[in-house]
N, C-alpha and C positions, 0 to 999 in steps of 0.2 A: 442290429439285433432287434426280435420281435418281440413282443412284454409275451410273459409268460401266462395262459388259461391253466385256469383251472376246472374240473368239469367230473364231479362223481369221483373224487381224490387220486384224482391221476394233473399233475402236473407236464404239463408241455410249453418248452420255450427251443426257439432256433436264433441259435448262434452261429452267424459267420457260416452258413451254410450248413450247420449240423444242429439236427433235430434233437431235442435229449426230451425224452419221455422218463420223469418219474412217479412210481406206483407209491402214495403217499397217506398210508394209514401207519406211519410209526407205532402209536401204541400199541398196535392188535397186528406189530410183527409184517406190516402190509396185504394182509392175509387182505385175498381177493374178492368183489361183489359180482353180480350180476356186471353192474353198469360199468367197474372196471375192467372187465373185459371187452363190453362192448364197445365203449370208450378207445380205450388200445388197439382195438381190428379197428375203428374209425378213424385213427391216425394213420396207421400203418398201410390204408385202404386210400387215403386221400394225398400222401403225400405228395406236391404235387413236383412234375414230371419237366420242370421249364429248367432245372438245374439249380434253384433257387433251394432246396434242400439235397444235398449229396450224401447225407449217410445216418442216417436216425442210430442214437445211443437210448436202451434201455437201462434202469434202472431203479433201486428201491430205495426211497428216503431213511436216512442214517446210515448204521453202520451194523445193525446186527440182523437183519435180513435184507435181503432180495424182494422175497416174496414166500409166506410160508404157508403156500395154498388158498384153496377155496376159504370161506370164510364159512365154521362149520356151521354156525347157527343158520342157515340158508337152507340145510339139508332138513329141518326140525318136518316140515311140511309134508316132508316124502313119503308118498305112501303106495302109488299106482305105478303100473313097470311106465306107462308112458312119461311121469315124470323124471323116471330116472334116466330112459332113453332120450328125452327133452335136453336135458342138463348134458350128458355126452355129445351127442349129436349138437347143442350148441356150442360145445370146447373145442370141438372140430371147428369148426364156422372160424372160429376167433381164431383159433389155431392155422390156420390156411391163411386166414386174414396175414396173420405177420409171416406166414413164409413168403406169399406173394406181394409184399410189399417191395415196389421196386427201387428201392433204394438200398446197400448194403444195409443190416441192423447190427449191431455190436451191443451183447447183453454183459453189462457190468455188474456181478457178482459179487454183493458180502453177505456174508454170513449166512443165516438159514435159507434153502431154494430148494423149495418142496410143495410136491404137490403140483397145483396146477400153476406155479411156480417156477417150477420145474419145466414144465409142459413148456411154458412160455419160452424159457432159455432156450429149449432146445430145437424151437423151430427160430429163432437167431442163426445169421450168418457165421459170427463170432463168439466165442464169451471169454473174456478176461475174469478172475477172481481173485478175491482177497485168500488170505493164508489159511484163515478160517472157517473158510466156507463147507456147509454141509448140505450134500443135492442126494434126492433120492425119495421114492414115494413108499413112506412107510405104513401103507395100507393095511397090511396085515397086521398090524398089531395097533392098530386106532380103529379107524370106520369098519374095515371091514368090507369095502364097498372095490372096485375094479374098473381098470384101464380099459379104452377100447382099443378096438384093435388100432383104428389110425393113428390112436396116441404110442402104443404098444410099436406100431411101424417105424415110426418116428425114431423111436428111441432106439431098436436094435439097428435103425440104419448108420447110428452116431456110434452105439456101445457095443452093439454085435449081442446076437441072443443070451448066449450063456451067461453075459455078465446082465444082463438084465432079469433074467428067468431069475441068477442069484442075489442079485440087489432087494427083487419086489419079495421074492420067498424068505430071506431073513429081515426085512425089513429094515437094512444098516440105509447110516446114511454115510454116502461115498466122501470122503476129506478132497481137501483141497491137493493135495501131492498124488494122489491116487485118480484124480479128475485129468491131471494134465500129464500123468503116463500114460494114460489110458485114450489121452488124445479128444476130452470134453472141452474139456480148456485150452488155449494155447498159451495162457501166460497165468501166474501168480503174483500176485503186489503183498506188499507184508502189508499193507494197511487201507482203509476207504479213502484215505487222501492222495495216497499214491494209485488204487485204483482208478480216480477218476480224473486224475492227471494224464494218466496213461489211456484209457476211453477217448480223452482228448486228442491226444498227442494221435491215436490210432487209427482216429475218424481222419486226420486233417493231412495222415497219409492215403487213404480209400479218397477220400475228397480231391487228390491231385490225381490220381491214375482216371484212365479211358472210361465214362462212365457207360458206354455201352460193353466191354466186354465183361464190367460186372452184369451189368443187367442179362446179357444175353448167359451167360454163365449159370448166376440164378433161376435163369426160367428154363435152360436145359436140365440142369439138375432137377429139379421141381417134376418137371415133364416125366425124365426120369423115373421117379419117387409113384408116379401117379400111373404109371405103365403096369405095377404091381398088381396082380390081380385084386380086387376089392373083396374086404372079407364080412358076410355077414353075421355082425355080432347080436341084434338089436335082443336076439330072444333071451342072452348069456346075460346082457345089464338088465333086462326085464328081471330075470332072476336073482338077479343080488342086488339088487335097489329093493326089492319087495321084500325080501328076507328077515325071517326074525334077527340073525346075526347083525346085519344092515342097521336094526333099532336100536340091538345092544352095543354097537358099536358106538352110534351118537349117542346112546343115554350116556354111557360108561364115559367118554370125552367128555362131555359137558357136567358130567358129574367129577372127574376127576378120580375116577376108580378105575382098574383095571376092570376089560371084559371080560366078561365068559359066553365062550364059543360054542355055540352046539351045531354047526355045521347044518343047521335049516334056517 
């Protein structure tokens, strides 16, 4: 066993061949940084390839989130379309970062998985979750602010358009029974203890099979995914990152008020 870093509140320790990354700001719910993401694609980007790690487990310290998003006070700043297109355009980065990590990843799910959160789980090979878990980007009725497309890609390739178009427009957040009919999930644990017993137990099956025909699997699919033609968003997040709504949506958060929307 390797002692576990620490590094911009993301803990990483490998045991027995299996990587477990956790994203570890309990009190503010593990809501993400800058550097925890960049953090997380530097794991996911390094792990190395000698067999010496076979299966990296994601997850979020405690029991009542995952991960529940960006971490808003970061967005306080925003005021030019280039930083909004910045901030997207790096969620991508990060986000690529853990599909192409060549090791299976297995995202172990409790509780709140939102936001870029979300984002994260769903560029995972895997996600296991707890009973309570709630995933879903409920944009529209907080910031205010919009997916890119690659994120937006991402996600109808797992949930299929319609239930996405209807998840972001009313804003719910999807339950845990509804995640694994729907095929986001493939398991439910009743609790974070049995969750991550079972992470365990999951990895230490991926960890005995062929590790080339996951890998080679992974980068077909991937390949796949990237065959799509590329959509140019940058002028659509220029547009609502710079927006009045965009400001009222972070005051009204940080205030703790409901917004009001005037659609500029």
């Amino acid at each position: 066993m390797q002692p576990a870093t620490t590094t911009d509140h993301i803990l990483y320790e490998i045991r027995d061949g299996v990587g477990f990354v956790t994203l570890n700001r309990p009190a503010s719910r593990n809501a993400l940084t800058f550097e925890m993401y960049a953090r997380l694609a530097d794991i996911c980007s390094t792990v190395p390839t000698d067999g010496s790690v076979r299966v990296l487990v994601i997850t979020g310290a405690g029991d009542k989130a995952f991960a529940a998003g960006t971490d808003i006070a970061l967005f306080r700043d925003f005021k030019t379309p280039e930083q909004g297109i910045a901030y997207e355009t790096g969620a991508d980065a990060y986000f690529k970062a853990i599909e192409a990590c060549p090791v299976p990843t297995i995202a172990a799910i409790a509780g709140a998985c939102t936001g870029g959160g979300a984002g994260i789980a769903v560029c995972c090979d895997l996600r296991i979750a707890t009973a309570d878990m709630k995933y879903g980007f409920p944009i529209a009725r907080t910031l205010g602010n919009c997916l890119s497309a690659a994120t937006l890609a991402r996600l109808v390739a797992v949930l299929g358009e319609p239930r996405v178009v209807e998840l972001l427009f009313t804003a719910r957040l999807m339950t845990s029974d509804e995640a694994l009919r729907v095929g986001l999930v493939s398991e439910v644990l009743p609790d974070h203890a049995s969750l991550m017993a079972r992470a365990h137990a999951l990895a230490q099956t991926l960890k005995s099979h062929a590790p080339l025909t996951l890998s080679v699997t992974k980068q077909l699919l991937r390949r796949m995914r990237q065959a799509a033609a590329k959509v140019d968003d940058h002028d659509l997040i220029a547009q609502v990152y710079t927006s009045a709504d965009f400001r009222e949506g972070l005051t009204s958060f940080l205030a703790k008020r409901p917004p009001q929307w005037t659609g500029r």
